[in-house]
C-alpha positions in Angstrom: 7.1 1.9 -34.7 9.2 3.9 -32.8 8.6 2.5 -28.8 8.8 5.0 -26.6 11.8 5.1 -23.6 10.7 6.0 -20.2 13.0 7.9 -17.7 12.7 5.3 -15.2 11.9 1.0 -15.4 8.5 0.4 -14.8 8.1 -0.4 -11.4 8.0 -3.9 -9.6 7.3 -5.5 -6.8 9.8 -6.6 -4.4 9.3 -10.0 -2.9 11.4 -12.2 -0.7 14.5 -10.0 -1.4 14.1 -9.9 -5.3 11.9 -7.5 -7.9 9.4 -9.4 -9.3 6.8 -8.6 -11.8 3.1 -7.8 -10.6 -0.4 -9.0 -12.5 0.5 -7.4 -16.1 -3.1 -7.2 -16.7 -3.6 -4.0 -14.3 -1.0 -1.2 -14.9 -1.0 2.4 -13.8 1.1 5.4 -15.6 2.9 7.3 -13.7 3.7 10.7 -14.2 5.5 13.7 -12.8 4.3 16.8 -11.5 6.8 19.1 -12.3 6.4 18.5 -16.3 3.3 16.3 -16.8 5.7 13.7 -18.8 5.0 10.3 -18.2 8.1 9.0 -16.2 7.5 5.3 -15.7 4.7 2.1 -15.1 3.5 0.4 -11.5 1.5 -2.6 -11.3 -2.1 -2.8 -9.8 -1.2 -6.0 -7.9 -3.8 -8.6 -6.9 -4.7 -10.3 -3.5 -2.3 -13.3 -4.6 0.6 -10.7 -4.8 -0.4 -9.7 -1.5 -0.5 -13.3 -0.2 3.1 -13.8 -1.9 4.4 -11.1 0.0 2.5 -11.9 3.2 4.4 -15.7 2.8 7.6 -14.3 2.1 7.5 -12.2 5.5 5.9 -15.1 7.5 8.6 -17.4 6.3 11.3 -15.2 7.4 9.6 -14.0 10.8 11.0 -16.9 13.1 14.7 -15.8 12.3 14.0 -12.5 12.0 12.4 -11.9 15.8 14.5 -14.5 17.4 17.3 -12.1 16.6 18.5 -10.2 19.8 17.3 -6.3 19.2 20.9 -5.3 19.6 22.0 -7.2 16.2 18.7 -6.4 14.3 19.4 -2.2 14.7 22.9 -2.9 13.2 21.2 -3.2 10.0 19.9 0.4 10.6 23.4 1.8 11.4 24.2 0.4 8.0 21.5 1.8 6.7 21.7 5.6 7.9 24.8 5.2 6.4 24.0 4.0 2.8 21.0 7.4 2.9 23.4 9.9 3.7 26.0 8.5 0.7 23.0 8.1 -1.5 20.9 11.6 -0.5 21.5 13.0 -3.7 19.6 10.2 -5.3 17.3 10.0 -3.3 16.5 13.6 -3.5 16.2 12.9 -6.9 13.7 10.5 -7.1 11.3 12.1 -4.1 11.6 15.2 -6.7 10.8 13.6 -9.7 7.9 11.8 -8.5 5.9 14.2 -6.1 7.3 17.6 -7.5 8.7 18.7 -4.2 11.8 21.5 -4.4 15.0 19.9 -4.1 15.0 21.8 -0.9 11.8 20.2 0.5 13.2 16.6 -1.4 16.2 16.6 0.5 14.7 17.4 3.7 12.2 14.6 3.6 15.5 12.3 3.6 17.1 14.1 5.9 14.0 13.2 8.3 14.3 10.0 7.3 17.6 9.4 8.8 16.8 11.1 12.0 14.1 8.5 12.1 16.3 5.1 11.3 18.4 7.0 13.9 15.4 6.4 16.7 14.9 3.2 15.0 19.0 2.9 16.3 17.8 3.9 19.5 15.5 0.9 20.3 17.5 -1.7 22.3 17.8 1.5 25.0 13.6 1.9 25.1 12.9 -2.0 24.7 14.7 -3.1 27.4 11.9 -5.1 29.9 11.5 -4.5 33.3 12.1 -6.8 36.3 11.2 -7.0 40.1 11.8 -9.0 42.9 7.7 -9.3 43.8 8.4 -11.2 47.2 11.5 -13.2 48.4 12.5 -15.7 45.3 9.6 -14.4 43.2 10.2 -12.4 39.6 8.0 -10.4 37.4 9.8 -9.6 34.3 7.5 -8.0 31.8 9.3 -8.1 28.1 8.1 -6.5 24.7 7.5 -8.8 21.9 6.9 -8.3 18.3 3.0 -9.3 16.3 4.8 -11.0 13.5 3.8 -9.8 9.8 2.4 -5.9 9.7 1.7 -3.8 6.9 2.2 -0.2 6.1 -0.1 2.1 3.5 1.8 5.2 2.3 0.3 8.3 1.2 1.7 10.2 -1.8 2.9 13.5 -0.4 5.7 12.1 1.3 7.5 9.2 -0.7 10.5 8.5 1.2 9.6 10.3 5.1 6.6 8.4 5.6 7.5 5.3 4.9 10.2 5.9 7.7 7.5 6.6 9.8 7.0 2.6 10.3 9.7 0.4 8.5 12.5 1.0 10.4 10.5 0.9 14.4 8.3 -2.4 12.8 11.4 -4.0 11.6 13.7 -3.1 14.3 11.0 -4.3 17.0 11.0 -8.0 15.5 8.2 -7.3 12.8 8.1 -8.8 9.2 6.4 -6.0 7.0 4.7 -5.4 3.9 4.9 -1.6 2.3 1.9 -1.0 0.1 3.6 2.9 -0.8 0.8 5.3 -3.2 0.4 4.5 -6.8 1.4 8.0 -7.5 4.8 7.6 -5.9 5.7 4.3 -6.6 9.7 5.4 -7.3 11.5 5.7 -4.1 10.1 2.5 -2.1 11.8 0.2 -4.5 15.5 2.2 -3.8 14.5 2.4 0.0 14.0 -1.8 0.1 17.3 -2.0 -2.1 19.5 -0.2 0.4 17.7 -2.1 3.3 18.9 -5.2 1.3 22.4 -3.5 1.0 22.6 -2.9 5.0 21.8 -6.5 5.7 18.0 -6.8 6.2 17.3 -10.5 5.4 15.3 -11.6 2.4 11.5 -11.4 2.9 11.7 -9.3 6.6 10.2 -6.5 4.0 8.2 -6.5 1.0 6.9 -4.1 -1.2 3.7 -4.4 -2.8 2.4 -1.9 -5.8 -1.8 -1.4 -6.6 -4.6 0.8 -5.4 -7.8 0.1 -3.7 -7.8 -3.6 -4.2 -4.3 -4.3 -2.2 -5.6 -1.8 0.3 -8.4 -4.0 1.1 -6.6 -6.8 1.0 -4.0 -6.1 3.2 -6.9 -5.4 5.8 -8.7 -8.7 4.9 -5.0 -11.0 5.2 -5.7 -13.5 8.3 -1.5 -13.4 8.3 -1.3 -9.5 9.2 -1.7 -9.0 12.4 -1.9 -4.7 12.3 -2.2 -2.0 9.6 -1.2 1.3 9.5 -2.3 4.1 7.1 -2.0 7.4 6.3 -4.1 9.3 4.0 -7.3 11.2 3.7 -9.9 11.0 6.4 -12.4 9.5 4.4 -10.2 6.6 3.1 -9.0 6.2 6.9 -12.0 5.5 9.0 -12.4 2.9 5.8 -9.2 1.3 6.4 -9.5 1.3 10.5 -13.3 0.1 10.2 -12.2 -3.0 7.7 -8.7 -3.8 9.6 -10.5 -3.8 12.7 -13.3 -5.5 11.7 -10.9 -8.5 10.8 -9.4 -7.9 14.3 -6.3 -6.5 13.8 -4.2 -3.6 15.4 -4.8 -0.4 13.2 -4.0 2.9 13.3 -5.2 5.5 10.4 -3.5 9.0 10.2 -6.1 10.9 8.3 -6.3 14.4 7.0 -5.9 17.7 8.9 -7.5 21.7 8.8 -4.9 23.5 11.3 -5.7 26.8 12.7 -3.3 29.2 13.3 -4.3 31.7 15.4 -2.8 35.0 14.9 -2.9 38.0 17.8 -2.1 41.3 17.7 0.9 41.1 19.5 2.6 38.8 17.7 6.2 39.4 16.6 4.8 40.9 12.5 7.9 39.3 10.6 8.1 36.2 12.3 4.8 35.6 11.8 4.4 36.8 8.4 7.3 34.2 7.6 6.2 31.4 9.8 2.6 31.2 8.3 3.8 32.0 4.8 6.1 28.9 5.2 3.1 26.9 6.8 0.7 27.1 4.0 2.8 26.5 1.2 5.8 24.5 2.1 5.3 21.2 0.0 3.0 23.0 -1.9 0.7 22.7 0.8 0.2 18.8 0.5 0.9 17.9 4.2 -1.3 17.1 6.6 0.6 19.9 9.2 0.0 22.5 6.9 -1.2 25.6 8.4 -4.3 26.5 5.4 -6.6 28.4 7.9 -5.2 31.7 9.9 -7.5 33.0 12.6 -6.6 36.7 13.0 -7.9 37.8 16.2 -8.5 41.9 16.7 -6.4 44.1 15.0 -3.7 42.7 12.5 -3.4 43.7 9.4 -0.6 44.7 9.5 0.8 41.1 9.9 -1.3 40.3 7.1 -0.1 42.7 4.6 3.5 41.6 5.9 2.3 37.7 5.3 0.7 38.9 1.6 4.1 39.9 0.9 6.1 37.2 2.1 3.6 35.0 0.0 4.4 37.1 -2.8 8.3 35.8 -2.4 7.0 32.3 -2.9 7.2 31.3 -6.9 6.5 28.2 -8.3 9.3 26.5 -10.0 11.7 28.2 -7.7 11.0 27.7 -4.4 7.2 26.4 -4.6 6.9 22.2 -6.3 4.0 21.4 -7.8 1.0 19.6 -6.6 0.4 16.0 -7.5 -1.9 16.2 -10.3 -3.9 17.9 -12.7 -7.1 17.1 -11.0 -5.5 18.0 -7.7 -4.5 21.6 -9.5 -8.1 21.5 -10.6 -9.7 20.8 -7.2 -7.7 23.0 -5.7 -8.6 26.4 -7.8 -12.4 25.2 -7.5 -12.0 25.8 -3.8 -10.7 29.2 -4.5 -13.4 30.2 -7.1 -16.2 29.2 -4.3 -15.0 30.7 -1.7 -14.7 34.0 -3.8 -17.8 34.2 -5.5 -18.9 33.2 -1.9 -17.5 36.7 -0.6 -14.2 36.4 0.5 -11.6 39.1 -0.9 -8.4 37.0 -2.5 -5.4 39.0 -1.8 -3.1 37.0 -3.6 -4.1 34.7 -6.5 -2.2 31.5 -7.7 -4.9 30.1 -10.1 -3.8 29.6 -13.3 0.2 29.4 -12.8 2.2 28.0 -15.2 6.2 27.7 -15.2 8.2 28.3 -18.5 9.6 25.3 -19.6 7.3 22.9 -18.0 4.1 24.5 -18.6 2.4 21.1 -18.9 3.2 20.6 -15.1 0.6 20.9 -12.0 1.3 24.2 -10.3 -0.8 26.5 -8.4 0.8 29.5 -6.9 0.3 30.8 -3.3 -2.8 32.0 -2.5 -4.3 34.3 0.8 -8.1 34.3 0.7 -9.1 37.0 3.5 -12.7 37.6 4.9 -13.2 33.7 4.8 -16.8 33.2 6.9 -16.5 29.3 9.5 -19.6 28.1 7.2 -17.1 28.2 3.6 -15.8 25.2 2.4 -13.2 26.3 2.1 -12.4 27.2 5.7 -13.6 23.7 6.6 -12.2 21.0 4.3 -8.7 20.2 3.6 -8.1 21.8 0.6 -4.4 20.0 0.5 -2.5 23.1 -1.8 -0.9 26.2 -0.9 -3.9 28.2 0.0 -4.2 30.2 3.4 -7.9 31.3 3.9 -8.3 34.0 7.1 -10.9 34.3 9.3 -11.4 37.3 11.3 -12.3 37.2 15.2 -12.6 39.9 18.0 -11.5 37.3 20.7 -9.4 34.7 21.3 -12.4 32.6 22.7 -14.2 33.3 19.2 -10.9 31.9 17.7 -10.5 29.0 19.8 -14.4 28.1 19.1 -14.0 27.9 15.3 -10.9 25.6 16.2 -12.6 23.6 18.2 -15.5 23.5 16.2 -13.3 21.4 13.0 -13.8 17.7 12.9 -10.2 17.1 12.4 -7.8 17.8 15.3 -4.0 17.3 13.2 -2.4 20.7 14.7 -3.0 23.8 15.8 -0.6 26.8 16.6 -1.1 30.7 18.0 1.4 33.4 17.4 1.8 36.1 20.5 4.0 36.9 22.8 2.1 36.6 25.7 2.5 33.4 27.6 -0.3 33.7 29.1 -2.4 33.1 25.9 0.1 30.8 24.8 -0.5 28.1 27.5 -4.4 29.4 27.2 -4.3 27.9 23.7 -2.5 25.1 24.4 -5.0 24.0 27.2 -8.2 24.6 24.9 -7.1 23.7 21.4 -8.6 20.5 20.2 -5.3 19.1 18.2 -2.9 16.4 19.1 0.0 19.0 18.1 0.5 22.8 19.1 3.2 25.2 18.4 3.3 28.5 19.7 5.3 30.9 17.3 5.6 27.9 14.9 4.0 27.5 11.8 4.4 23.5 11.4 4.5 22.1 14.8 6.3 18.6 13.8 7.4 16.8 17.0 11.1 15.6 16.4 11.9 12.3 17.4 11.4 10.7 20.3 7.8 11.9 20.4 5.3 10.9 18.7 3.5 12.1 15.8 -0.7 12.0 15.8 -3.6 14.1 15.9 -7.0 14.0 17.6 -10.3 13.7 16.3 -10.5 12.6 12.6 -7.1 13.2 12.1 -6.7 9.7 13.7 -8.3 6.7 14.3 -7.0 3.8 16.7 -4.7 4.0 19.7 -0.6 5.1 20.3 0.8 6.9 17.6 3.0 6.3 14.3 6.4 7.4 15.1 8.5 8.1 18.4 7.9 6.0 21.7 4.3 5.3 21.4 4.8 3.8 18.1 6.3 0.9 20.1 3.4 0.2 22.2 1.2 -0.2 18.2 4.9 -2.6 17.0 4.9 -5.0 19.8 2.9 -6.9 22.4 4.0 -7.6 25.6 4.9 -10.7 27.4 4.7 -10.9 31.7 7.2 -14.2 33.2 6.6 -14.3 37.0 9.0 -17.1 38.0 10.1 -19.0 41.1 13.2 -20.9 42.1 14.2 -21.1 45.7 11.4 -23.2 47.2 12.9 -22.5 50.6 12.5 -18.8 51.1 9.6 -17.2 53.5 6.8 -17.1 51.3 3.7 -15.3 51.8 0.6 -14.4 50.0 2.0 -12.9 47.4 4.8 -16.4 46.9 
């Protein structure tokens, strides 16, 4: 019997520096988007995984954060390095298992780096403060880091996200473990190897594969001291309930609906292109994707401009595929709804295939006009590249069905009035606005979060408030020259 090669090894955990295998009971296929092919295995690892993991990173803790932040970052200079010599690779792989364009792959590296670059920039932001509180008397208030942390992944980003919290954990002093998404399981492995490469010392990170068992067990660990997550809403305020519960640090990025609100002055082709791009870059599987336009008054004649932008978008050439075939399913249910619902669809994707990998999980763009608030549509995260519009005579009607979303990722309005602008930016109920800008992504050094469901616990998962989550701080108020003046404060 002929056995059957798969493209890649099956996938492993990494442990204390080495690949080791998980429980060989539990094993998950894993298969890629762009041609349905099964491409490798990942094991459904157990809590004693976990605990070997947690041991590994407790072990090497002491070292690890007794290390001046100076000479930890040094590993991340190394490390930028070794991802821009190996972003073709890496590309690759981010392809391969998420079904991203190579365009889209590469650019999720390329935000990678910029964030191991902040990660460079720590020493400069960590530095303590110090006064003189009264003659001969210091306060000196110094950042320290928890000890071992975890990270949960999400699938649509296999590489960025991950960089969201290994290189600011690790940099800080932490010891972590990376539980990255079952579906994705190909580029954490390469990311720990070229940590490994750069220096990082054997058990400061671990990666551990599985699903819903490793999740809760990585919230139920006594040794981690905070969790972070990103994912769905729904499996968020389960994560954040559980972590906190055992009384650890959490934050949980959830899942997003962002409005972008359209008015009639807007500039037509930017906008047409900007909201285009929005709602089906990544195939619409990020949780910054604009997949509700408000058009307020008069303009169709941005929409027919944005029809046939959409119409530019193919999949297979510059659209990926979504995750799965249940996603693909899901997603062209929300389509059939909301037009047997009413809504006029102005541009279909159901049912796309591409030649040559018509086993693969595509849906083509899709612009869904005359969406009511009350659809599902218009009020779930549908997570593909699907735009539905709602129609408003006022800004204040706009800003009202914005408002009225229980998420609160992003929201962005196109105009050229700056008055509206900062009008919108004052009333949205989002952690993130743009104004003329589709996906309104802070670079680094700010932070990344959204309000309302879209996140649940305090500071946020990248830039400089991902430092107050990392670390804890220590206050020192010494004294040492018994013979100055003293007063109350001495």
């Amino acid at each position: 019997m002929e056995v059957e090669v798969l493209k890649y090894p099956a996938v492993r955990n990494y442990v204390a520096g080495r690949f080791v295998d998980g429980p060989a009971a539990r094993t998950l296929d894993v298969f890629s988007p762009l041609s349905g092919a099964m491409i490798s295995t990942v094991p459904l690892s157990d809590a004693a995984a976990l605990d070997a993991a947690v041991q590994a990173a407790k072990a090497a803790f002491p070292a690890w954060s007794a290390m001046p932040i100076k000479e930890r970052v040094q590993v991340f200079y190394r490390y930028k390095t070794l991802l821009e010599q190996h972003m073709q690779e890496l590309t690759e792989l981010v392809h391969e298992e998420n079904g991203k364009t190579m365009d889209e792959a590469r650019a999720e590296i390329e935000k990678a780096i910029e964030l191991t670059e902040f990660a460079c920039s720590l020493p400069q932001l960590v530095s303590g403060e110090l006064l003189e509180v009264s003659k001969g008397v210091e306060c000196r208030a110094e950042r320290r880091p928890l000890g071992v942390v975890a990270s949960i992944a999400p699938f649509n980003f296999p590489n960025m996200v991950p960089h969201w919290t290994v290189p600011n954990a690790i940099a800080l002093g932490n010891c972590l473990v990376l539980k990255p998404s079952e579906q994705v399981p190909l580029s954490a492995g390469r990311m720990a190897e070229l940590l490994k490469e750069a220096g990082l010392p054997d058990g400061v990170l671990n990666v551990v594969h599985g699903d819903k068992e490793i999740v809760e067990a990585i919230c139920d660990h006594p040794d981690i001291q905070a969790v972070s997550f990103v994912g769905s809403t729904k499996i968020a305020k389960v994560v954040y309930r559980r972590a906190t519960a055992n009384l650890k640090r959490c934050v949980a990025l959830g899942g997003a609906k962002n409005h972008l609100l359209v008015l009639p002055d807007a500039h037509a082709d930017m906008t047409a292109s900007n909201v285009a791009a929005s709602m089906s870059g990544c195939a619409g599987q990020r949780c910054m994707a604009g997949s509700a336009m408000v058009a307020v008054g008069a303009v169709d004649h941005i929409i027919e401009k944005l029809v046939d932008e959409a119409r530019k978008i193919v999949p297979g050439q510059n659209l990926g595929s979504v995750i799965s075939r249940e996603a693909k399913e899901r997603i062209e249910r929300y389509i059939t709804e909301a037009e047997q619902a009413g809504a006029k669809v102005l541009l279909d994707g159901r049912n796309a295939t591409v030649a040559g990998q018509e086993q693969g999980y595509y849906v083509g763009p899709t612009v869904i006009d005359y969406v009511t608030p009350d659809m599902a549509i218009a009020r779930e995260e549908v997570f593909g590249p699907v735009l539905a519009i709602m129609r408003t005579h006022s800004l204040d009607e706009a800003l009202a069905i914005e408002n009225s979303s229980n998420y609160g990722n992003a929201a962005a309005v196109f105009t050229q009035s700056g008055a509206h602008a900062r009008y919108v930016m004052e009333n949205a109920s989002a952690g993130m606005i743009g104004v003329n800008i589709g996906v309104p992504v802070p670079r680094e050094p700010f932070s990344f979060g959204g309000w309302n469901e879209s996140k649940f616990g305090t500071a946020d998962i990248t830039g400089k408030s991902s430092i107050e989550f990392w670390t804890q701080i220590k206050k020192v108020t010494t004294k040492w020259n018994p013979e100055s003046r003293t007063n109350w404060m001495s």
